[in-house]
C-alpha positions in Angstrom: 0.0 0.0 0.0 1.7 3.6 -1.3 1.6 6.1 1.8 1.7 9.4 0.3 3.9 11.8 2.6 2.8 15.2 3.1 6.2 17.4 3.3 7.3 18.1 6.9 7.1 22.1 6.5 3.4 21.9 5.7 2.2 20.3 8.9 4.6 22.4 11.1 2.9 25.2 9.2 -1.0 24.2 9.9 0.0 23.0 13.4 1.1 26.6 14.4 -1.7 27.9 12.6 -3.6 25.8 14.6 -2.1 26.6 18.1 -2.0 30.4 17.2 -5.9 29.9 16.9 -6.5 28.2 20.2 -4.1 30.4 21.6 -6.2 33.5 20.6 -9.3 31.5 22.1 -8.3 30.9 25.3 -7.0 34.7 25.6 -10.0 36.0 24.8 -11.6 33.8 27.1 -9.5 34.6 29.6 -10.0 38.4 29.5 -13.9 37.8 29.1 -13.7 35.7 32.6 -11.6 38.4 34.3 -13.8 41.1 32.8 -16.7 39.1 34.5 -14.9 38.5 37.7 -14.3 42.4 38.1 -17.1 44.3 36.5 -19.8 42.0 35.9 -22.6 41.1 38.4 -20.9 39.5 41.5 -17.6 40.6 41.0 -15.4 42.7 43.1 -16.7 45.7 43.1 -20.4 44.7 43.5 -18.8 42.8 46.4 -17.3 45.7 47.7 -20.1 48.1 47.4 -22.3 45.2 49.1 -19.6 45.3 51.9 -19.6 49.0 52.4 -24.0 49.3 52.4 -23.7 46.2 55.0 -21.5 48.3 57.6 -23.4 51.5 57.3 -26.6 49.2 57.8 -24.4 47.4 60.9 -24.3 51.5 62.4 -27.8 52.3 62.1 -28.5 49.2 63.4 -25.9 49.9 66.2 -27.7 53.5 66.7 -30.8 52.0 67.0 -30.2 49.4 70.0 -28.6 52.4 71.5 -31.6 54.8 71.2 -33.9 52.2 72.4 -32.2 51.0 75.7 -31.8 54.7 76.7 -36.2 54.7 75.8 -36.6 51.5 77.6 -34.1 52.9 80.6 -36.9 55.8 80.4 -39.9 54.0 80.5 -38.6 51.9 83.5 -37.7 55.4 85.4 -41.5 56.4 84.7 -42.9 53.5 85.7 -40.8 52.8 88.7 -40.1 56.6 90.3 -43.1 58.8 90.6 -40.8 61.5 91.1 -39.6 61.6 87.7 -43.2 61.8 86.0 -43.5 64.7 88.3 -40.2 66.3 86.8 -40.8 65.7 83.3 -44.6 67.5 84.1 -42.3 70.2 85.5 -39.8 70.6 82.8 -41.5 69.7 79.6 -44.9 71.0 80.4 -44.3 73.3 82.4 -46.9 72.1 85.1 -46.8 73.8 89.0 -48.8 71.9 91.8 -51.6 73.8 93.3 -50.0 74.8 96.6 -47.5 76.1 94.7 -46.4 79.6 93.5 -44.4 80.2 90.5 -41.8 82.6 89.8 -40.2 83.4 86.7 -36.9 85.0 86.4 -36.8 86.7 83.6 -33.1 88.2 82.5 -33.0 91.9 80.9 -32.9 93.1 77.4 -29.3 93.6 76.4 -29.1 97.5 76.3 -27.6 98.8 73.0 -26.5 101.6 74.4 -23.7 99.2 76.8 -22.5 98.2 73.5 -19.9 100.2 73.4 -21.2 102.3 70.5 -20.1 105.6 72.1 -23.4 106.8 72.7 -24.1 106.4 76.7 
Protein backbone atom coordinates (compact mmCIF):
# COMPACT_ATOMS: atom_id res chain seq x y z
CA UNK A 1 0.00 0.00 0.00
CA UNK A 2 1.73 3.60 -1.27
CA UNK A 3 1.65 6.09 1.82
CA UNK A 4 1.71 9.37 0.31
CA UNK A 5 3.88 11.81 2.61
CA UNK A 6 2.82 15.19 3.08
CA UNK A 7 6.21 17.39 3.34
CA UNK A 8 7.28 18.12 6.91
CA UNK A 9 7.11 22.13 6.46
CA UNK A 10 3.37 21.93 5.72
CA UNK A 11 2.16 20.30 8.85
CA UNK A 12 4.62 22.45 11.14
CA UNK A 13 2.90 25.17 9.17
CA UNK A 14 -0.96 24.19 9.95
CA UNK A 15 0.01 23.00 13.44
CA UNK A 16 1.15 26.58 14.43
CA UNK A 17 -1.70 27.91 12.56
CA UNK A 18 -3.58 25.81 14.64
CA UNK A 19 -2.13 26.59 18.13
CA UNK A 20 -2.03 30.37 17.17
CA UNK A 21 -5.86 29.93 16.89
CA UNK A 22 -6.54 28.19 20.17
CA UNK A 23 -4.09 30.43 21.56
CA UNK A 24 -6.18 33.45 20.59
CA UNK A 25 -9.31 31.54 22.06
CA UNK A 26 -8.34 30.88 25.30
CA UNK A 27 -7.04 34.72 25.62
CA UNK A 28 -9.98 36.03 24.78
CA UNK A 29 -11.56 33.78 27.10
CA UNK A 30 -9.54 34.62 29.58
CA UNK A 31 -10.04 38.38 29.53
CA UNK A 32 -13.91 37.79 29.10
CA UNK A 33 -13.74 35.73 32.60
CA UNK A 34 -11.55 38.42 34.27
CA UNK A 35 -13.80 41.09 32.78
CA UNK A 36 -16.72 39.07 34.46
CA UNK A 37 -14.93 38.49 37.68
CA UNK A 38 -14.30 42.41 38.10
CA UNK A 39 -17.10 44.33 36.45
CA UNK A 40 -19.76 42.02 35.85
CA UNK A 41 -22.58 41.07 38.38
CA UNK A 42 -20.95 39.47 41.51
CA UNK A 43 -17.60 40.58 40.95
CA UNK A 44 -15.40 42.65 43.11
CA UNK A 45 -16.74 45.73 43.11
CA UNK A 46 -20.36 44.74 43.45
CA UNK A 47 -18.79 42.79 46.44
CA UNK A 48 -17.25 45.68 47.68
CA UNK A 49 -20.10 48.06 47.41
CA UNK A 50 -22.28 45.18 49.08
CA UNK A 51 -19.63 45.32 51.86
CA UNK A 52 -19.58 49.01 52.44
CA UNK A 53 -23.99 49.33 52.36
CA UNK A 54 -23.67 46.22 55.01
CA UNK A 55 -21.54 48.25 57.62
CA UNK A 56 -23.40 51.48 57.30
CA UNK A 57 -26.58 49.22 57.83
CA UNK A 58 -24.36 47.42 60.86
CA UNK A 59 -24.33 51.55 62.40
CA UNK A 60 -27.78 52.29 62.07
CA UNK A 61 -28.48 49.22 63.37
CA UNK A 62 -25.86 49.88 66.21
CA UNK A 63 -27.75 53.54 66.68
CA UNK A 64 -30.80 51.96 67.00
CA UNK A 65 -30.17 49.45 70.04
CA UNK A 66 -28.64 52.44 71.48
CA UNK A 67 -31.59 54.85 71.20
CA UNK A 68 -33.89 52.22 72.36
CA UNK A 69 -32.25 51.03 75.73
CA UNK A 70 -31.82 54.68 76.70
CA UNK A 71 -36.20 54.74 75.76
CA UNK A 72 -36.58 51.50 77.55
CA UNK A 73 -34.07 52.87 80.63
CA UNK A 74 -36.90 55.77 80.39
CA UNK A 75 -39.89 54.00 80.50
CA UNK A 76 -38.61 51.93 83.51
CA UNK A 77 -37.70 55.38 85.43
CA UNK A 78 -41.54 56.37 84.65
CA UNK A 79 -42.86 53.46 85.66
CA UNK A 80 -40.78 52.79 88.72
CA UNK A 81 -40.10 56.59 90.30
CA UNK A 82 -43.12 58.76 90.55
CA UNK A 83 -40.76 61.54 91.15
CA UNK A 84 -39.63 61.60 87.71
CA UNK A 85 -43.17 61.81 86.05
CA UNK A 86 -43.54 64.73 88.28
CA UNK A 87 -40.18 66.26 86.76
CA UNK A 88 -40.76 65.65 83.35
CA UNK A 89 -44.62 67.51 84.08
CA UNK A 90 -42.28 70.20 85.52
CA UNK A 91 -39.78 70.61 82.78
CA UNK A 92 -41.52 69.71 79.55
CA UNK A 93 -44.92 70.98 80.40
CA UNK A 94 -44.30 73.28 82.35
CA UNK A 95 -46.89 72.09 85.10
CA UNK A 96 -46.79 73.75 88.95
CA UNK A 97 -48.77 71.92 91.84
CA UNK A 98 -51.64 73.79 93.29
CA UNK A 99 -50.00 74.79 96.60
CA UNK A 100 -47.46 76.08 94.74
CA UNK A 101 -46.40 79.63 93.48
CA UNK A 102 -44.37 80.17 90.48
CA UNK A 103 -41.80 82.57 89.83
CA UNK A 104 -40.21 83.38 86.67
CA UNK A 105 -36.92 84.98 86.41
CA UNK A 106 -36.76 86.74 83.60
CA UNK A 107 -33.07 88.23 82.46
CA UNK A 108 -32.98 91.90 80.92
CA UNK A 109 -32.93 93.06 77.43
CA UNK A 110 -29.30 93.60 76.41
CA UNK A 111 -29.15 97.51 76.35
CA UNK A 112 -27.61 98.80 72.96
CA UNK A 113 -26.50 101.63 74.37
CA UNK A 114 -23.65 99.20 76.75
CA UNK A 115 -22.47 98.22 73.50
CA UNK A 116 -19.88 100.22 73.36
CA UNK A 117 -21.25 102.31 70.52
CA UNK A 118 -20.15 105.62 72.13
CA UNK A 119 -23.44 106.79 72.69
CA UNK A 120 -24.11 106.41 76.66
Amino acid sequence: MPVTRVPAHSRTWTHEFNMRVVTLILFVVLILLQFKLWLGEGGFTEVARLEARVDQQRQKNDDLLQRNAELQAEVEDLRERLDAVEERARNELGLIKPAEQFYQVVPPPPDKYQAGNGKG
